[in-house]
BATI-431015 format. One record per residue (C-alpha): residue in three letters; y, x, z. Coordinates in steps of 0.25 Angstrom, whole numbers. Example, Ala and Ser with C-alpha at 12.3 -4.5 7.8 and 13.67 -1.06 7.14 Angstrom:
<rest->ALA; c2->-18; c1->49; c3->31>
<rest->SER; c2->-4; c1->55; c3->29>
END
This chain:
<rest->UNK; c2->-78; c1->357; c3->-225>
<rest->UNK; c2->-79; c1->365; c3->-212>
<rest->UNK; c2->-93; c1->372; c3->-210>
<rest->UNK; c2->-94; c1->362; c3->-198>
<rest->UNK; c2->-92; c1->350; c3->-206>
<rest->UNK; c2->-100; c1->355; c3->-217>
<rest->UNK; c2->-112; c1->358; c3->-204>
<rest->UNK; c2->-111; c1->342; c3->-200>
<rest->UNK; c2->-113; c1->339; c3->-217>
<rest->UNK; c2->-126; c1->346; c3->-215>
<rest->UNK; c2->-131; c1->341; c3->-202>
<rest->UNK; c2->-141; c1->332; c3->-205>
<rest->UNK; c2->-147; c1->343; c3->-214>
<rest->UNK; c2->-147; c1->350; c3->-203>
<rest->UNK; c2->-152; c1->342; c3->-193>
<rest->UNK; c2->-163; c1->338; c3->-202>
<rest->UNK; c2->-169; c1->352; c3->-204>
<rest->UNK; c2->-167; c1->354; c3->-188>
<rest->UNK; c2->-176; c1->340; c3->-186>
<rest->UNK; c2->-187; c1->346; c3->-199>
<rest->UNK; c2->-188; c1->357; c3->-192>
<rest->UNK; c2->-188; c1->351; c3->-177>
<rest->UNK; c2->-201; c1->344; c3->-182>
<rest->UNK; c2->-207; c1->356; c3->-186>
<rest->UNK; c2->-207; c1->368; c3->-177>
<rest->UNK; c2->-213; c1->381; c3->-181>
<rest->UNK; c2->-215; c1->391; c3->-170>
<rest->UNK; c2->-215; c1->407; c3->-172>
<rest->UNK; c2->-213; c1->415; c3->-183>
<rest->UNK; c2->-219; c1->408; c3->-194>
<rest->UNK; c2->-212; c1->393; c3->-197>
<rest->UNK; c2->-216; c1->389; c3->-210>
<rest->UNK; c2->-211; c1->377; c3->-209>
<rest->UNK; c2->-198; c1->380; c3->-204>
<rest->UNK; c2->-197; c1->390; c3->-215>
<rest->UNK; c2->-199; c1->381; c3->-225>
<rest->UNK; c2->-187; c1->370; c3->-218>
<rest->UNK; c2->-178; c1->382; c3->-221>
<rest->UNK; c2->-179; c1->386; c3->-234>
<rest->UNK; c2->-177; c1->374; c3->-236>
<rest->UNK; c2->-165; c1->372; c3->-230>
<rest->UNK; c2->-161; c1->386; c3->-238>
<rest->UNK; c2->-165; c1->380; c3->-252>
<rest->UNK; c2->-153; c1->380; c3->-263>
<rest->UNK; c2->-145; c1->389; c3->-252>
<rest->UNK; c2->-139; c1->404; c3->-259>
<rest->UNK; c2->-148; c1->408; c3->-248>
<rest->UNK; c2->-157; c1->421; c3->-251>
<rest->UNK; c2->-170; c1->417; c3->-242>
<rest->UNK; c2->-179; c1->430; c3->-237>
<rest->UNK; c2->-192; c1->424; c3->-229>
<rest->UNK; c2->-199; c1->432; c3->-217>
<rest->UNK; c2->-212; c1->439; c3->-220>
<rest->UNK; c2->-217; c1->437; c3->-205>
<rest->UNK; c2->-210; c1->424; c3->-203>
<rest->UNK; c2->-205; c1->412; c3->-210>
<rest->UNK; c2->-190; c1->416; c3->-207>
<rest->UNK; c2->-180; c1->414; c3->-216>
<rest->UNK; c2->-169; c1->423; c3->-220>
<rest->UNK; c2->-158; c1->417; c3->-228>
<rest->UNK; c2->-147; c1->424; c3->-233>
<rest->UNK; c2->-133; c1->418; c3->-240>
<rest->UNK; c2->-125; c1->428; c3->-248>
<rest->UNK; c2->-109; c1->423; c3->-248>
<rest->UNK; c2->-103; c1->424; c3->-260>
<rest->UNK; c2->-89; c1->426; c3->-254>
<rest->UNK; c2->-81; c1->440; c3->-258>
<rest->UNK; c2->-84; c1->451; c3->-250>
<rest->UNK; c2->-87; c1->466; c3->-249>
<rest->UNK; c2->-101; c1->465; c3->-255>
<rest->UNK; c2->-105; c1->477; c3->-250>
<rest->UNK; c2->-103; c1->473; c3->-235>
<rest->UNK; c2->-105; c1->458; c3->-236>
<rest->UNK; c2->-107; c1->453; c3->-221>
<rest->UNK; c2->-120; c1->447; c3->-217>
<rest->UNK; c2->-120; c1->436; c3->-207>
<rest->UNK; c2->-134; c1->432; c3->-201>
<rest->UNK; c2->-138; c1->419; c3->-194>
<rest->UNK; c2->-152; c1->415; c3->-188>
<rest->UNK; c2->-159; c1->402; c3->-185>
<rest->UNK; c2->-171; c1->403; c3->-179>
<rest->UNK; c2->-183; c1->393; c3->-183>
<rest->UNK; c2->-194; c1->392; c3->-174>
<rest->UNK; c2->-198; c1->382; c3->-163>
<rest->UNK; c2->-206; c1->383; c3->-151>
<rest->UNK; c2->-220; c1->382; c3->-146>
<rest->UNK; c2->-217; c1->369; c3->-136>
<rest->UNK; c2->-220; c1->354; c3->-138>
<rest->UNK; c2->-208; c1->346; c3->-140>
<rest->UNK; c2->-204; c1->336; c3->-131>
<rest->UNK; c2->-191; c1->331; c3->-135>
<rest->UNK; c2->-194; c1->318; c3->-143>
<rest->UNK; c2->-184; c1->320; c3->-154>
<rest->UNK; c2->-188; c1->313; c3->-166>
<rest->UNK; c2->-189; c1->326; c3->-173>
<rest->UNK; c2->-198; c1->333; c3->-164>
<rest->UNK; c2->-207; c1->342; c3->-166>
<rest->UNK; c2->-221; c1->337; c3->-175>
<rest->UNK; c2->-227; c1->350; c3->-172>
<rest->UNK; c2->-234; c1->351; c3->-158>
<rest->UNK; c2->-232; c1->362; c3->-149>
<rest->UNK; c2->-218; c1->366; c3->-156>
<rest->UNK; c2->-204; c1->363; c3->-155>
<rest->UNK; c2->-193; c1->366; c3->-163>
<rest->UNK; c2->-180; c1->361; c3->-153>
<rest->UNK; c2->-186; c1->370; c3->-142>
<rest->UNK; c2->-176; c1->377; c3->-144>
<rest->UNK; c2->-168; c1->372; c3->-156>
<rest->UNK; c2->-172; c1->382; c3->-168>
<rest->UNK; c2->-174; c1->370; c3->-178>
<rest->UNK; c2->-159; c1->368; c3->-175>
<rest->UNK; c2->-156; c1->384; c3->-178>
<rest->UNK; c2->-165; c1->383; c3->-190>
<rest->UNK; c2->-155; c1->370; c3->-195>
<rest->UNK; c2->-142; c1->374; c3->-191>
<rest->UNK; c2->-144; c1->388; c3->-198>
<rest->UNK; c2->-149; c1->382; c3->-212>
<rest->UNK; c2->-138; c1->373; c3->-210>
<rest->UNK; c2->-128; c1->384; c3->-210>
<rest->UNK; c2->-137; c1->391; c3->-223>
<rest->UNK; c2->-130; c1->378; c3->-231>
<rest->UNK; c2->-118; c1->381; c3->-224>
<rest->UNK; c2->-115; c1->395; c3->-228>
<rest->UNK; c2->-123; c1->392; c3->-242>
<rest->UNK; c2->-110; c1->383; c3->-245>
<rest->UNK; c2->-100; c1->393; c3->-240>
<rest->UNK; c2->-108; c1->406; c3->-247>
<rest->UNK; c2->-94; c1->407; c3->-255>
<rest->UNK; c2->-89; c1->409; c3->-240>
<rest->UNK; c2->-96; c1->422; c3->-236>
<rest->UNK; c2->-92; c1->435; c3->-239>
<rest->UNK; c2->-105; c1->440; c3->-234>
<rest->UNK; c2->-120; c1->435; c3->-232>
<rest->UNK; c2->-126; c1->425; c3->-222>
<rest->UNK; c2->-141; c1->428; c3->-219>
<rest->UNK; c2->-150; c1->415; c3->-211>
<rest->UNK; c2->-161; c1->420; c3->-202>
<rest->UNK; c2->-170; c1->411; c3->-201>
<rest->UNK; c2->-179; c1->414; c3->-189>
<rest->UNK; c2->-192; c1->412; c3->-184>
<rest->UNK; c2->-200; c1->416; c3->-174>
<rest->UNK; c2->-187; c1->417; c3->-163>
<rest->UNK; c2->-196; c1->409; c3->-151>
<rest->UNK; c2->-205; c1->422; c3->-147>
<rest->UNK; c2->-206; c1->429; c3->-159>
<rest->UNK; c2->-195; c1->437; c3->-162>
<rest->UNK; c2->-193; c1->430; c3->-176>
<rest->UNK; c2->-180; c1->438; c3->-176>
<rest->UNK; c2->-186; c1->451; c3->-176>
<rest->UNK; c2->-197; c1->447; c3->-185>
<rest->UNK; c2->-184; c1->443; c3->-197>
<rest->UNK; c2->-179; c1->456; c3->-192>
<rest->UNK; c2->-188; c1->465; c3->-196>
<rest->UNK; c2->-190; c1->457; c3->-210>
<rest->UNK; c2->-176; c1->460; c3->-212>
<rest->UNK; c2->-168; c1->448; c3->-210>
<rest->UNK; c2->-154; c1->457; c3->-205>
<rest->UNK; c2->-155; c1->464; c3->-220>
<rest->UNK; c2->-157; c1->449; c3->-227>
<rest->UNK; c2->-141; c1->452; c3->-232>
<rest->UNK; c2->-144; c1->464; c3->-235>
<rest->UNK; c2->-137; c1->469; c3->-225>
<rest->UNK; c2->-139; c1->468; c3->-209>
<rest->UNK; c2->-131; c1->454; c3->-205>
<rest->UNK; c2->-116; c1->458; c3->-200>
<rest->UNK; c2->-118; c1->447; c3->-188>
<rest->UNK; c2->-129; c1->437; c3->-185>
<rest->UNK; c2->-128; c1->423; c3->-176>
<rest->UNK; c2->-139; c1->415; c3->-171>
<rest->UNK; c2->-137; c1->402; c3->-164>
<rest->UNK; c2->-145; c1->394; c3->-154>
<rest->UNK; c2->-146; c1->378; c3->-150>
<rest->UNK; c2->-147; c1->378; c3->-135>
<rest->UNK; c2->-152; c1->362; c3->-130>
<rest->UNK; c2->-143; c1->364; c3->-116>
<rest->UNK; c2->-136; c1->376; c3->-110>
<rest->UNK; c2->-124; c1->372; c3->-115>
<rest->UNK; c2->-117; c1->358; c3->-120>
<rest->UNK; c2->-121; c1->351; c3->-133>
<rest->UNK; c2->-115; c1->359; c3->-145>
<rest->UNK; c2->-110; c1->371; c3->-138>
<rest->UNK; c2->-111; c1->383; c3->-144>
<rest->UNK; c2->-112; c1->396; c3->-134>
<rest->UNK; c2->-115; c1->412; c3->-132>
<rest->UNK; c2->-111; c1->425; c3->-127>
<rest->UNK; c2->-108; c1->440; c3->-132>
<rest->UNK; c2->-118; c1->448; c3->-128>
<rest->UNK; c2->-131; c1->447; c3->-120>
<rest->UNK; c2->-134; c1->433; c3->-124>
<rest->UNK; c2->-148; c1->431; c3->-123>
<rest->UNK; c2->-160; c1->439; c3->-114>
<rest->UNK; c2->-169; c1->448; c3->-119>
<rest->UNK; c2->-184; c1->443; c3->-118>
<rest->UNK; c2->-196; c1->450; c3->-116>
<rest->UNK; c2->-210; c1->446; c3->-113>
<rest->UNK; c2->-219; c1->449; c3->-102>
<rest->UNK; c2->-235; c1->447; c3->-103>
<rest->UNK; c2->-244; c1->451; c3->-91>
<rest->UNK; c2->-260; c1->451; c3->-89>
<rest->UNK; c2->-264; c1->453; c3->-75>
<rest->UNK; c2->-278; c1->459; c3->-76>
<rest->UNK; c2->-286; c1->456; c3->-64>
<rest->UNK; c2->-302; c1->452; c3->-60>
<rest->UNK; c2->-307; c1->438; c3->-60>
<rest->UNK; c2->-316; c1->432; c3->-48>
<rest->UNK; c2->-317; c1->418; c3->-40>
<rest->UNK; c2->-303; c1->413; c3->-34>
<rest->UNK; c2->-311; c1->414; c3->-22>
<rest->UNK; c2->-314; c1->427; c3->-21>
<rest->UNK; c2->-300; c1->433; c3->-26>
<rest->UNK; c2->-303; c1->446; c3->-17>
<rest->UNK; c2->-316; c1->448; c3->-26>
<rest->UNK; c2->-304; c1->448; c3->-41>
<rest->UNK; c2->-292; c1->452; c3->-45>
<rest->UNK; c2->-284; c1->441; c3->-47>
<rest->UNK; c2->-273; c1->443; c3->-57>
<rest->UNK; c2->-267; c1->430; c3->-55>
<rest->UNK; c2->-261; c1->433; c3->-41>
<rest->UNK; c2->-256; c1->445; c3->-46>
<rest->UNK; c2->-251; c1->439; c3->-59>
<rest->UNK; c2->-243; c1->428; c3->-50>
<rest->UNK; c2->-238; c1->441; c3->-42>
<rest->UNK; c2->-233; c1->447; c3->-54>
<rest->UNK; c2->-226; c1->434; c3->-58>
<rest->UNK; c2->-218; c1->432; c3->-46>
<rest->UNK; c2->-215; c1->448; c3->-44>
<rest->UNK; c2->-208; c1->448; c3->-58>
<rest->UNK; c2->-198; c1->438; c3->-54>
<rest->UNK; c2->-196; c1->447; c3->-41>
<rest->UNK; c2->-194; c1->461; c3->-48>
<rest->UNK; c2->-183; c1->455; c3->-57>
<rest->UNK; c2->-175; c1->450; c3->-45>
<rest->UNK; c2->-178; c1->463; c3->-36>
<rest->UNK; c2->-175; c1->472; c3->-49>
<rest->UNK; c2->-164; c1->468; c3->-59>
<rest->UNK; c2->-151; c1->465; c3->-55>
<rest->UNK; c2->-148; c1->449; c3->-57>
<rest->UNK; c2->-137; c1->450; c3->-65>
<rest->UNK; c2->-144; c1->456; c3->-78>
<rest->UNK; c2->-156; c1->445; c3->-77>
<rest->UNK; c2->-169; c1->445; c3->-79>
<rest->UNK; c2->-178; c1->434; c3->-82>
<rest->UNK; c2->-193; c1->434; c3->-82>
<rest->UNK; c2->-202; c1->422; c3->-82>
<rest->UNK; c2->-217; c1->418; c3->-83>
<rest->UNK; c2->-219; c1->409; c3->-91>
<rest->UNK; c2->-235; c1->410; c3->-93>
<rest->UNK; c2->-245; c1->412; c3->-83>
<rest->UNK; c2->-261; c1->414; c3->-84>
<rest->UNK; c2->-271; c1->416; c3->-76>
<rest->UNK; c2->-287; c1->411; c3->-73>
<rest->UNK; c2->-294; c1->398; c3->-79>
<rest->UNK; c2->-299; c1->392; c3->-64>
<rest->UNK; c2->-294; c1->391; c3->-52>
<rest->UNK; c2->-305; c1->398; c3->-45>
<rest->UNK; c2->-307; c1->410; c3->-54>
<rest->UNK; c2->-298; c1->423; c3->-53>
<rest->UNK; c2->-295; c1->427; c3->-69>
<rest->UNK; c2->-294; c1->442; c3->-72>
<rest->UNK; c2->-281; c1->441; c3->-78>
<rest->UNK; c2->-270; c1->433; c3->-77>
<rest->UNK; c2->-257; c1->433; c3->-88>
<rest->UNK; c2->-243; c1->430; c3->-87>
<rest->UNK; c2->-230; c1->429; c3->-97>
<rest->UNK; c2->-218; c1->431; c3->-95>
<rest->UNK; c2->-202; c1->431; c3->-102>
<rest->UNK; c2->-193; c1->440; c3->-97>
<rest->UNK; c2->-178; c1->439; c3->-101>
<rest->UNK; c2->-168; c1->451; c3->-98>
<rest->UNK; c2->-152; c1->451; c3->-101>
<rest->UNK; c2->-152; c1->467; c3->-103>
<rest->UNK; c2->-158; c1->480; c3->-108>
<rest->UNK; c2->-161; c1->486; c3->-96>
<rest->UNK; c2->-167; c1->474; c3->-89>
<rest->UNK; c2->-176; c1->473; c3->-101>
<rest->UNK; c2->-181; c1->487; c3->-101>
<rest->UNK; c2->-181; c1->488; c3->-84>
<rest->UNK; c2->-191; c1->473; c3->-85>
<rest->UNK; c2->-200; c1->480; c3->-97>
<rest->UNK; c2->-201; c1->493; c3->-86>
<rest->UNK; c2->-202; c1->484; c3->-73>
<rest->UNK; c2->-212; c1->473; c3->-75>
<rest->UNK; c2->-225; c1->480; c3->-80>
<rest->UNK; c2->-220; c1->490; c3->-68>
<rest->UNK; c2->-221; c1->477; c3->-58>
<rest->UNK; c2->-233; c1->471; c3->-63>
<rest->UNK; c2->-241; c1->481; c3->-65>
<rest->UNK; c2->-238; c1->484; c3->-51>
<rest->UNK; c2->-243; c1->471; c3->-46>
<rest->UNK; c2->-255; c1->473; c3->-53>
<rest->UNK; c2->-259; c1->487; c3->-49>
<rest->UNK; c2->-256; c1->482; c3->-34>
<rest->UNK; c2->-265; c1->469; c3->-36>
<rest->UNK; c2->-277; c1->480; c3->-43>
<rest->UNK; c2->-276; c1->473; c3->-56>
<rest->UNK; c2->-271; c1->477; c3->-69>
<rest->UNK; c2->-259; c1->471; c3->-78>
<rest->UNK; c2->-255; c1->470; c3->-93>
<rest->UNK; c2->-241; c1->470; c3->-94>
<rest->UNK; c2->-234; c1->467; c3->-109>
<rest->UNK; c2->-219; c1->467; c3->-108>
<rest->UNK; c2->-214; c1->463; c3->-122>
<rest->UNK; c2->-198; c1->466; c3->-128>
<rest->UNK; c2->-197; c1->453; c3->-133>
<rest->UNK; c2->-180; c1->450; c3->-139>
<rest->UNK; c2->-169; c1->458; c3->-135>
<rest->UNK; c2->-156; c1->452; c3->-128>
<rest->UNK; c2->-149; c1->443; c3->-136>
<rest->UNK; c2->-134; c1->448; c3->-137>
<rest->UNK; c2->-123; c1->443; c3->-145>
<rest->UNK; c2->-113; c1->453; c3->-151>
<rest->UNK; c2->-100; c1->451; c3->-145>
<rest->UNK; c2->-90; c1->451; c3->-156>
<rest->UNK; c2->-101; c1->443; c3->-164>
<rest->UNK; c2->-103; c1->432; c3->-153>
<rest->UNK; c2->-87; c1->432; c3->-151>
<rest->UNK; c2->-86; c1->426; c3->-166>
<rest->UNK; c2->-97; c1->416; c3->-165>
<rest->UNK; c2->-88; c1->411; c3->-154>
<rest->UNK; c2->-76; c1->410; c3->-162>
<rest->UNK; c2->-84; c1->404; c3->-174>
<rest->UNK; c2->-88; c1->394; c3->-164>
<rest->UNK; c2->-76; c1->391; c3->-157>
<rest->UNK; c2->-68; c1->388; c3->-171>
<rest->UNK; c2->-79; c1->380; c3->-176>
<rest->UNK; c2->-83; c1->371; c3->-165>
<rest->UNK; c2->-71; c1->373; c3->-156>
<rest->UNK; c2->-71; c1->380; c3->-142>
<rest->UNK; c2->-78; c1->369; c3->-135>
<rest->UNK; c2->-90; c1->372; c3->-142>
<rest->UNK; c2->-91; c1->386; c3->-138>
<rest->UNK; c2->-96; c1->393; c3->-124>
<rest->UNK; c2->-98; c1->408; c3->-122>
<rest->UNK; c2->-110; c1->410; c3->-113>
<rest->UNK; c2->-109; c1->415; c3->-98>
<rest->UNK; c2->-122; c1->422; c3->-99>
<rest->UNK; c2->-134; c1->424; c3->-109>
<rest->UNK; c2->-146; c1->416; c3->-110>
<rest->UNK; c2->-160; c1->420; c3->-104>
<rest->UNK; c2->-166; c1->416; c3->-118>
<rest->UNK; c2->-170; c1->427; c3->-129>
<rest->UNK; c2->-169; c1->427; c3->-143>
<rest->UNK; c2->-173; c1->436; c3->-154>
<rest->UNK; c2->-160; c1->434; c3->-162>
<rest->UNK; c2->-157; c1->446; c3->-152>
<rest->UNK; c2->-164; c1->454; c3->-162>
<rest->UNK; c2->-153; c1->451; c3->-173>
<rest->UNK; c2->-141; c1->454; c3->-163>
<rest->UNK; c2->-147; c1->466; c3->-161>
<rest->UNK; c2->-145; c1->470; c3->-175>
<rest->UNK; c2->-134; c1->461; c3->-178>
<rest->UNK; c2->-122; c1->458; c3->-170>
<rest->UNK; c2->-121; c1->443; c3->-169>
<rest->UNK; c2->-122; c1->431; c3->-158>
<rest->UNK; c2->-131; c1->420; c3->-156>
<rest->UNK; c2->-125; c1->405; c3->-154>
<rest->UNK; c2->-132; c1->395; c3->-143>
<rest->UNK; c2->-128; c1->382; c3->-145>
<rest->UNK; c2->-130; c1->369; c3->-139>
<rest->UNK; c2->-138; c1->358; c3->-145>
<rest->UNK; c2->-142; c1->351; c3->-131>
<rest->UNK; c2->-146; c1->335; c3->-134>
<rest->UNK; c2->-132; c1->328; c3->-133>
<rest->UNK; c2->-140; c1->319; c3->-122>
<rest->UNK; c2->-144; c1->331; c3->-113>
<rest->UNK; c2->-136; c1->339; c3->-104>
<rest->UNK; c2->-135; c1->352; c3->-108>
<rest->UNK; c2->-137; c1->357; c3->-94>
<rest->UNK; c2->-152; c1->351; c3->-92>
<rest->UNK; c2->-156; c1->349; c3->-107>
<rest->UNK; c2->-171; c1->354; c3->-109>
<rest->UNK; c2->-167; c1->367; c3->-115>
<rest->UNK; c2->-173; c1->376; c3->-127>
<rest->UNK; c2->-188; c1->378; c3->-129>
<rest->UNK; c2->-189; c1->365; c3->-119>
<rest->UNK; c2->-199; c1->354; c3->-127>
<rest->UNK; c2->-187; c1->344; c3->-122>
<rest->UNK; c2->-176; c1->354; c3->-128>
<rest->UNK; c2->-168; c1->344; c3->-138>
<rest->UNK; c2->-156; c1->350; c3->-146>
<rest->UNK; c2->-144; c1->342; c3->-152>
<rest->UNK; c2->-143; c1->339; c3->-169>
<rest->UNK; c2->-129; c1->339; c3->-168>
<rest->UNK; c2->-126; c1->355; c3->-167>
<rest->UNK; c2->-134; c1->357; c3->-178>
<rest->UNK; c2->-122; c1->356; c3->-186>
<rest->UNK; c2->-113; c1->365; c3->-177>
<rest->UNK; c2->-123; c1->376; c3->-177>
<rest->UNK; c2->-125; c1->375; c3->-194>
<rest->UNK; c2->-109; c1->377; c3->-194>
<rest->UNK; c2->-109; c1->388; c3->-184>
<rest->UNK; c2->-120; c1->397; c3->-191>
<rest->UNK; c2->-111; c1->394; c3->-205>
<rest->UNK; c2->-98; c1->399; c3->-198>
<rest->UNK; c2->-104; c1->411; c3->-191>
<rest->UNK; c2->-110; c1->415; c3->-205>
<rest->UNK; c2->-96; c1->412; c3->-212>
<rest->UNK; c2->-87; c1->419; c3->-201>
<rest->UNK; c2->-93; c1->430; c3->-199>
<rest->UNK; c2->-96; c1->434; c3->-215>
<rest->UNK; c2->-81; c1->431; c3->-215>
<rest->UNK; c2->-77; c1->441; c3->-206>
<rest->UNK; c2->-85; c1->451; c3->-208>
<rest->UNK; c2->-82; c1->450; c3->-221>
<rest->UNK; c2->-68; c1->451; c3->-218>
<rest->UNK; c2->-68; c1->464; c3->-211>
END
C-alpha cells in the first residue's frame, strides 16, 4: 500500500477527530480539551509523549528503528497547530461549534490538528522505515499567543535529543487557490507582525464647548488617517507595509468630550529594515501630533512574530515531494508572500524548513470569492484531509531518508 492509499484507509478516522474537535474549540494556550482528543489519538503509538508546563501542547516523538549511524540519526520535526478562534460560527455545518463565541474552521486548525495525528499512525507503521526520529509538535496558542515560542522555550527542538535537521508546517487555506492545491515560495513567505497600541491623553468638557477641553478624539482620528499617509510618503511601494486599525475608543455620549481616546492597531512588514524604520517612525509621528494639538500620547509598539521564511533547498524538496505524490497539477509556487504572519517563523528561524498552504475551499464555492480564514462563514473541504495526512508522512519519510543517506 502507497502512503496515499493507506491516508484514504484512515479518513474517516480522520475526519472524525477533525468534526470532535470542530464542536469544541478551545482558544489560546491552555486547551484542555483538545489535549486530551490527542492523546488520544497518540495511545498504543511507539510515540514518547512530553507535555507543556505552560501550555497543554503536545510533543510527540517516534524513534525509527531503521539502521543508521546512531550517533547522527536525523531528526525530522512537523507541527500542527490546535487552537481556534474568538468568533461565533456562522457556517451551519452540522458539526459546528457547541461552544459560543469560538470557532475552530476560522481558520482550519482542527484540520491541522487531524491530519498531523493521521500522519502519527502513518509513520508509527513505517517506524521500521526511518533511519532517524520523527518529532510531533503539537501546538497551541498560534492565534496571538506565540504558542511556538512558548513550546520553544520548554525545549520542544531538543525533544530527539538533538535539534531537528528540518522542520515543515502546513496550512488549510478556504480560497486563494483551487480546491486541493497545494502552494508556497522559498523565501520570504509570510509578513512579520507587530502590534501598535496608542492612548491619547487629553481633558474632558461639554461637546459644546470643545475650546474650554482638549479633545483627544479629533486628534486620535488625526493620528489614524496620518499613519496611512507617512507610509505612502516614506517607504518605497515595492517592500510594503501594512498597517490597519482595527479598534477604535473613545467617550460614552455624544455631548461630552473624554480625556482620552485609544486605538489599536496590526502592522505588517516584508523586511527588516521596514520593521525597524516603523518601530523608529510611528511613536516619532504620533508623538508629534499630540505635542502640536497640546496633549500627551502613550505609544506601545510591540515585536510581535518575525517574517516567515522558507529555506530554499528546504522548500525546493517539499515541491518535489509534492509533485511525485500528487502529480504536477497539484502544485503552484507562489508569485509573492502573503500579508498573514505566523509563529512557525520562530522554528525556521532555528530550523531550516518550509511551510505548505493548501486549499481546502468548499467544492461548492469559488475559490476566488470564498469567505476566507478567520471569517465566521469560513468552511473548509473534508476531502484533503487525506492528502494533507499523506503529505506530512512523506516529508517525514524523505527527508529522514536522505539525510540519512548523506
Amino acid at each position: 500500500m502507497t502512503v496515499i492509499a493507506d491516508a484514504h484507509e484512515l479518513q474517516d478516522d480522520i475526519v472524525r477527530l477533525r468534526h470532535r474537535l470542530h464542536q469544541e474549540p478551545e482558544i489560546g494556550l491552555v486547551l484542555p480539551r483538545t489535549q486530551e482528543k490527542v492523546l488520544e489519538a497518540l495511545d498504543g503509538l511507539p510515540y514518547e509523549i512530553i507535555l507543556g508546563r505552560e501550555t497543554t501542547s503536545v510533543t510527540a516523538v517516534l524513534r525509527g528503528t531503521a539502521a543508521g549511524n546512531a550517533a547522527d540519526r536525523p531528526v525530522v520535526l512537523l507541527r500542527g497547530d490546535m487552537d481556534g478562534l474568538p468568533v461565533q460560527e456562522a457556517t451551519g455545518v452540522p458539526y459546528s461549534s457547541r461552544i459560543d463565541g469560538a470557532m475552530h474552521d476560522a481558520c482550519g486548525h482542527d484540520l491541522h490538528t487531524a491530519m498531523l495525528a493521521g500522519a502519527a499512525t502513518l509513520l508509527a507503521e513505517r517506524r521500521h522505515q526511518l533511519a532517524g526520529d520523527v518529532v510531533l509538535m503539537f501546538q497551541p496558542g498560534e492565534e496571538g499567543c506565540d504558542g511556538a515560542g512558548v513550546m520553544l522555550r520548554e525545549g520542544v527542538l531538543q525533544a530527539a535529543g538533538r535539534r531537528p535537521d528540518a522542520a515543515y508546517a502546513l496550512h488549510v487555506m478556504s480560497g486563494l487557490e483551487p480546491n486541493a492545491r497545494f502552494f508556497t515560495k522559498p523565501d520570504i513567505l509570510m509578513s512579520a507582525s507587530d502590534g501598535l497600541f496608542v492612548t491619547v491623553h487629553g481633558a474632558g468638557g461639554h461637546g459644546s464647548a470643545p475650546h474650554s477641553a482638549q479633545d483627544p478624539v479629533t486628534t486620535a482620528a488625526e493620528m489614524v488617517t496620518a499613519l496611512q499617509v507617512m507610509i505612502t510618503r516614506q517607504f518605497n511601494m515595492f517592500d510594503p507595509v501594512v498597517l490597519t486599525v482595527g479598534l477604535l475608543q473613545a467617550g460614552t455620549k455624544r455631548n461630552i468630550i473624554p480625556d482620552s481616546a485609544r486605538f489599536e492597531a496590526t502592522v505588517r512588514t516584508f523586511s527588516e529594515a521596514n520593521r525597524d524604520k516603523m518601530m523608529l517612525a510611528v511613536p516619532r509621528l504620533l508623538e508629534g501630533i499630540a505635542a502640536a494639538h497640546g496633549l500627551k500620547v502613550t505609544v506601545d509598539y510591540q515585536a510581535e512574530y518575525p517574517l516567515t521564511v522558507t529555506d530554499a533547498a528546504e522548500t525546493e524538496k517539499a515541491e518535489r515531494i509534492i509533485t511525485e505524490l500528487f502529480g504536477g497539477h497539484r502544485y503552484v509556487r507562489m508569485a509573492r508572500p502573503l500579508s498573514g504572519s505566523e509563529d512557525f517563523s520562530r522554528i525556521l528561524d532555528a530550523v531550516p524548513g518550509s511551510f505548505i498552504c493548501l486549499s481546502a475551499t468548499d467544492p461548492a464555492a469559488d475559490y476566488r470569492t470564498a469567505p476566507f480564514n478567520h471569517s465566521p462563514f469560513a468552511t473548509f473541504d473534508d476531502n484533503v484531509l487525506a492528502d494533507g495526512t499523506a503529505l506530512y508522512t512523506q516529508l517525514a519519510l524523505t527527508r529522514i531518508a536522505e539525510l540519512a543517506a548523506g
